[in-house]
N, C-alpha and C positions, 0 to 999 in steps of 0.2 A: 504494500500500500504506500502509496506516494503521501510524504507530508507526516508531519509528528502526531498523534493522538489528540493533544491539543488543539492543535488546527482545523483536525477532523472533525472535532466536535463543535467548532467553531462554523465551517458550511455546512454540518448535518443543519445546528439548529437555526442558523436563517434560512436555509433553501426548505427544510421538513413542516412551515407551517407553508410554505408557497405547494408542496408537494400535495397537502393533503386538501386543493381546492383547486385539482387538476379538473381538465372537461370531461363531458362523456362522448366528444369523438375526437381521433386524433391520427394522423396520416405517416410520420416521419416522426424523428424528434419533432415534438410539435411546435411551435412558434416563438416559446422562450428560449429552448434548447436551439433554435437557429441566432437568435437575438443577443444571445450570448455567445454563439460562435463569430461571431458578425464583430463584435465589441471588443473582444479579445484579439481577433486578428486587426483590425484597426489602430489598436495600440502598438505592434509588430509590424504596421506599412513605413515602409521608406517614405519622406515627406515627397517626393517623384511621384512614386506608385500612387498614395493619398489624390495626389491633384488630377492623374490622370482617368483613375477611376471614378472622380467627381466629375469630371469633364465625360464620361462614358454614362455614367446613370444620369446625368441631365438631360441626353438624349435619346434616354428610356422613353416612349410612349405613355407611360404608367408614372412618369416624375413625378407629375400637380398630386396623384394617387398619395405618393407616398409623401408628402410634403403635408399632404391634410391630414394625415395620421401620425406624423411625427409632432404634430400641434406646436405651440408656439416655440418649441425648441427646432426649427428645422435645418438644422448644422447641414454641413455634408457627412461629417458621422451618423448622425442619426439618420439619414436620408440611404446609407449603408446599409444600418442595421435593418431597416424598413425592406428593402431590397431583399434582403435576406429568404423573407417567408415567400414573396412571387409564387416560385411556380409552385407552393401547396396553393394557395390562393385560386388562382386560375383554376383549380380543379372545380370550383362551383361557379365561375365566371360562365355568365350564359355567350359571351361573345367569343369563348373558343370549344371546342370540340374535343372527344374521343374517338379515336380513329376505331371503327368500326362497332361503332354504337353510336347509332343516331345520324343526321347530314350532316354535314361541314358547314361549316359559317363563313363569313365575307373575310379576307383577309384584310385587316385593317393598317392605315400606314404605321410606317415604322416595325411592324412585323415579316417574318421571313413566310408564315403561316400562323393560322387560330387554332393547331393539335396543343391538346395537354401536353403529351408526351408524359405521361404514367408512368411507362417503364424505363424509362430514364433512374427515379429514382431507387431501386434496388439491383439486387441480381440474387438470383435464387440457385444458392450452392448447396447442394441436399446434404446435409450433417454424419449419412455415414459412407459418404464419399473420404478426398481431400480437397484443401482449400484450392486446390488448383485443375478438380474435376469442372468437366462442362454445363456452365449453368442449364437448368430446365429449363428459366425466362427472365427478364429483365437486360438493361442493357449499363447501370451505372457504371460500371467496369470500363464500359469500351465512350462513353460518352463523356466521363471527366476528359480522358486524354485527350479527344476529339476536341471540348471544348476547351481545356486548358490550350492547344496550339489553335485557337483561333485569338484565342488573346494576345498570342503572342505573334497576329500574323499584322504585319506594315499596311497602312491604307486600305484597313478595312472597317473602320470605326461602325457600319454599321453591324455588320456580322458581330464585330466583338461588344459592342451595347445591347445586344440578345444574349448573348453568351453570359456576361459579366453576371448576374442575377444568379443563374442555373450554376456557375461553379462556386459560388457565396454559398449557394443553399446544399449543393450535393456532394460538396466535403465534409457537411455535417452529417449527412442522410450514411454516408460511407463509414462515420463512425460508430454507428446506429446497429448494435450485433447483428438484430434481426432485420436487418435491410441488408443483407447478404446472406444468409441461411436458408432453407429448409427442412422441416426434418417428420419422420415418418411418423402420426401420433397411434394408439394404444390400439386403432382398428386397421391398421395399415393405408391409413389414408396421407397424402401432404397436408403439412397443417397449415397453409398459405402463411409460410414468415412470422410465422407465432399466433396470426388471427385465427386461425382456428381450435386453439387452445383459450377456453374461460378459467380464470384461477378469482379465486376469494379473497382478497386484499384485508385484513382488518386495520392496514393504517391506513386508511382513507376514508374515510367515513363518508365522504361524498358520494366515494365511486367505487363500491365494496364490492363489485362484480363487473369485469372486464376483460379482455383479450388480454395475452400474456404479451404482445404484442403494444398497446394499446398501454399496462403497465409500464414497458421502456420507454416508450416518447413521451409518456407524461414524467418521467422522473425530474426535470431541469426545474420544472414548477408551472405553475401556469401560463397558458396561451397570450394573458393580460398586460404578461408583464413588464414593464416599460419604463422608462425615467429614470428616477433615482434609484429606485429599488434595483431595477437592473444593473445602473452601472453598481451599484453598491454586492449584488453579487457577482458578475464580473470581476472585479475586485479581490472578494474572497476567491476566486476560482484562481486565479493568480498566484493568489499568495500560500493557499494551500498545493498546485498542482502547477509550480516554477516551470518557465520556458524550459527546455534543455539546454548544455551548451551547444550541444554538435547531435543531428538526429543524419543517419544516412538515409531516413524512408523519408524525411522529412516531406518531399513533393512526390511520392511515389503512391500513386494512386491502388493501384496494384497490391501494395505493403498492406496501407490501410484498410483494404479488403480483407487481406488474410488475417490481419489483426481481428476486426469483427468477428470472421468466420468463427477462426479459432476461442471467441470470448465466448459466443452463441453457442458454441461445442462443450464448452469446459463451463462457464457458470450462468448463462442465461433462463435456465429452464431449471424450476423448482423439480425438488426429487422427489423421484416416486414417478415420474413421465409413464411408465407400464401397467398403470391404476385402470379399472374395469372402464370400458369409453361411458361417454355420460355423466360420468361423478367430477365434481372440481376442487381441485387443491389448491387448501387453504396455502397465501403464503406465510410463510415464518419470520420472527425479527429478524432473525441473522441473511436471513436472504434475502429481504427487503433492505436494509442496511448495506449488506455487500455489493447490491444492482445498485445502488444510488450511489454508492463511493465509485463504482465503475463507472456509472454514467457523467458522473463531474468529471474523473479525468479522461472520458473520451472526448466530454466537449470544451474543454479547455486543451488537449491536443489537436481536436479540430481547429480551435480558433488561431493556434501557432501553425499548425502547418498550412491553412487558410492564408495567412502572408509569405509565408514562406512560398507559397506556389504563386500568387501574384506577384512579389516581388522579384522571381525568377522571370514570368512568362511578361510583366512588364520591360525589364529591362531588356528580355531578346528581341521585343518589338522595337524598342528604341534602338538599340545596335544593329537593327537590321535596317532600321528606315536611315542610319546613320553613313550605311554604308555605299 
């Protein structure tokens, strides 16, 4: 465990009252756990990388969006952080689409297309494979890299203000266990990425019955959460779960997968997963405790290597348009 006992008890007990007034739906890390990966890597941008990513979300489509909802703070950090949640967002936006569910919608300007793009964020590596067997679906894996070098491609500002959004939000989705796993449940069925698993939560008194799935995205705290309180847990995420000096997966998309996989394999699924199908397990304190220290330092790695990959894929853009 990363960080002194003291420390720890220090982010249990201000993220544990934000935990226990999580929502009842939730897609990814859900909208804190992005906002907080957002805030942390922002603190880690090069003052370059900063100007030019504010100079790329201004000519988002969705700016004035995110301007109205950062209220009267509307920084360009905050305008970041905002950025962040997008493409969960657009999944109820009636002005884009599912590709093969339902018609397509008008492509409006400043878009490349109105698809969600769904499978963007996971990738489904079935749990008694290994981390490097062929997913059954999803494409997160092949689409950070995809969009990470579009960041980094000269004179193409608009391609890369589409992009910019989608790798904020899916280097967070990447540290997410179950946004890369699947795994067989008790009737030999896939358990679609944990939702098909119901576990009994008794620290939540809000949300005492939920997808196992559904318990990880809500670990960061609630969907709400914003302002002060956010940067004031940001903060704590910091100082209990320190930058690195030197990370060699640091921008390696690929790594951060197998990290997941490997967490989803080893402690994301309360024990006992072979119990009669139909009946649901309760979770325990130690394993409620144990998912929520993981989940702060996945998304406190998220929000460092979240600069560490702009900060690479900005300056190859500038060294290329230099040359």
């Amino acid at each position: 465990m990363t960080g002194s006992p003291a420390c720890s008890c220090r982010i249990f007990s201000l993220l544990a009252a934000l935990a226990a007034l999580a929502p009842s739906s939730a897609q990814a890390w859900n909208a804190a756990g992005h906002r907080l990966v957002a805030a942390i890597a922002w603190e880690h941008l090069r003052p370059d990388v900063r100007d030019e990513v504010t100079l790329l979300l201004r000519q988002h489509p969705d700016h004035d969006r995110w301007i109205r909802r950062a209220g009267e703070e509307d920084s360009d950090r905050r305008i970041f952080i905002e950025a962040s949640t997008w493409p969960d967002e657009i999944r109820d936006d009636k002005r884009f689409y599912s590709a093969g569910s339902g018609d397509t919608t008008p492509t409006l300007p400043g878009f490349p297309d109105m698809e969600r793009r769904r499978s963007w964020h996971y990738v489904n590596i079935p749990l008694n494979a290994t981390p490097d067997a062929t997913p059954l679906s999803g494409q997160i894996d092949k689409q950070l890299v995809a969009l990470a070098k579009t960041l980094g491609t000269p004179d193409a500002d608009a391609e890369r203000t589409y992009a910019l959004p989608w790798v904020i939000h899916l280097v967070g989705d990447a540290h997410q266990p179950l946004h890369t796993s699947v795994r067989l449940d008790a009737s030999g069925k896939w358990d679609k990425l944990g939702n098909g698993l119901e576990v009994h939560n008794p620290f939540n008194s809000r949300k005492p019955v939920s997808t196992l799935h559904s318990l990880w995205d809500d670990l960061p705290g609630p969907p709400w959460l914003r302002g002060d309180k956010l940067d004031q847990a940001s903060r704590v995420l910091i100082s209990v779960h320190p930058r690195p000096a030197y990370s060699s997966g640091a921008t390696s998309s690929h790594r951060w997968i197998e990290e997941s996989w490997l967490i989803a394999r080893d402690s994301a699924y309360p024990p006992g997963n072979d119990r009669t199908p139909g009946t649901i397990p309760t979770i325990t304190e130690a394993f409620f405790e144990r998912s929520r220290e993981i989940a702060d330092r996945r998304v406190a790695q998220a929000g460092y290597r979240l600069a560490d990959l702009l900060n690479q894929s900005i300056k190859a853009k500038r060294q290329a348009g230099q040359r």
